[in-house]
Structure formats: structure tokens, C-alpha cells
Residue, then its C-alpha position, 0 to 999 in steps of 0.5 A: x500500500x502506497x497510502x490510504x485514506x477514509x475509504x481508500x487504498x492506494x496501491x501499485x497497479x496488478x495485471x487483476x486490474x485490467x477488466x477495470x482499467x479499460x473500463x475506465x480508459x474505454x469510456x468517452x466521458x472519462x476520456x475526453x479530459x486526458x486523451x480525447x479518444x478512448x483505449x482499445x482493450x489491447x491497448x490497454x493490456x499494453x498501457x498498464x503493463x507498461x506502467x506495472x513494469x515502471x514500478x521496477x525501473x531505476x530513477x523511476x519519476x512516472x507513478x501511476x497507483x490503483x484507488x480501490x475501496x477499502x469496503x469491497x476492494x473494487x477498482x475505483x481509478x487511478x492517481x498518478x505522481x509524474x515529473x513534468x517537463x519541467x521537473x516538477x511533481x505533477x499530480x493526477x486522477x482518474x475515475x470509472x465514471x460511475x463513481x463521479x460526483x461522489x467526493x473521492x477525488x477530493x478525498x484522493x487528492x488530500x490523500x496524496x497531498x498528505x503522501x507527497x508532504x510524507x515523502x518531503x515534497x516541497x511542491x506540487x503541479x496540477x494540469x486541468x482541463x479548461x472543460x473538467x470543471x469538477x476536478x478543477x473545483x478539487x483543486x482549488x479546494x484542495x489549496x492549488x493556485x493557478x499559475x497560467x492558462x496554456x494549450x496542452x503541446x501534445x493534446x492540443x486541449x485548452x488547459x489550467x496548470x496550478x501549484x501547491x506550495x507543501 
């Protein structure tokens, strides 16, 4: 376990996790803020294999854990620590739709926040999509000032890039 909250476990990605992930990375709702196209189940197998076998590189900076319930141990999303281009530690989440609207990305978010601050963290980035008003309201909430406004390089998608002094 990576850490936990109320009512989450945070811990590394297993190959059991798949059925779930390409649910999630198949859904158009929950892909039209990241990528703009949904995952084929193929690619998927290959996406969390790859970020299973990144748990195992040397200088690893690209951290990609499974949320599960600590009630039912279901898959809820994931969360993600990154370095960005700039060198500065990037958070991010992502949810099954269905579990949208019910508080657990606050809840996620102030679980990493307190991990990131554990492991002496001085900083933290966060990219929002201009669309994704709910998790842009997280953020805010969570104590993240916005920065600037750009357009993503690779996605082209309007973007917010907030900070967190920790």
C-alpha cells in the first residue's frame, strides 16, 4: 500500500486490474479530459503493463497507483505522481465514471497531498482541463493556485496548470 485514506487504498497497479482499467480508459466521458479518444482493450493490456513494469525501473519519476475501496476492494481509478517537463511533481486522477460526483477525488487528492508532504515534497503541479470543471473545483479546494492558462503541446486541449506550495 502506497497510502490510504477514509475509504481508500492506494496501491501499485496488478495485471487483476485490467477488466477495470479499460473500463475506465474505454469510456468517452472519462476520456475526453486526458486523451480525447478512448483505449482499445489491447491497448490497454499494453498501457498498464507498461506502467506495472515502471514500478521496477531505476530513477523511476512516472507513478501511476490503483484507488480501490477499502469496503469491497473494487477498482475505483487511478492517481498518478509524474515529473513534468519541467521537473516538477505533477499530480493526477482518474475515475470509472460511475463513481463521479461522489467526493473521492477530493478525498484522493488530500490523500496524496498528505503522501507527497510524507515523502518531503516541497511542491506540487496540477494540469486541468479548461472543460473538467469538477476536478478543477478539487483543486482549488484542495489549496492549488493557478499559475497560467496554456494549450496542452501534445493534446492540443485548452488547459489550467496550478501549484501547491507543501
Amino acid at each position: 500500500m502506497i497510502f490510504e485514506t477514509n475509504r481508500f487504498y492506494v496501491r501499485k497497479l496488478i495485471k487483476e486490474d485490467l477488466v477495470a482499467f479499460h473500463e475506465m480508459h474505454e469510456n468517452v466521458n472519462v476520456m475526453r479530459y486526458v486523451s480525447q479518444k478512448v483505449m482499445t482493450y489491447e491497448e490497454n493490456e499494453k498501457d498498464l503493463n507498461q506502467l506495472i513494469a515502471f514500478y521496477d525501473k531505476q530513477d523511476n519519476d512516472f507513478w501511476i497507483y490503483a484507488v480501490v475501496k477499502k469496503l469491497d476492494n473494487s477498482f475505483v481509478g487511478t492517481v498518478a505522481l509524474v515529473k513534468d517537463k519541467n521537473n516538477d511533481n505533477e499530480i493526477g486522477y482518474r475515475f470509472l465514471e460511475k463513481y463521479w460526483g461522489k467526493g473521492f477525488g477530493n478525498e484522493i487528492v488530500k490523500g496524496l497531498i498528505a503522501y507527497a508532504k510524507k515523502i518531503n515534497f516541497l511542491k506540487l503541479i496540477a494540469c486541468v482541463s479548461l472543460d473538467n470543471i469538477a476536478s478543477e473545483k478539487i483543486i482549488k479546494n484542495n489549496g492549488f493556485e493557478l499559475i497560467t492558462s496554456y494549450t496542452c503541446d501534445d493534446l492540443k486541449i485548452p488547459e489550467r496548470k496550478y501549484k501547491l506550495i507543501l
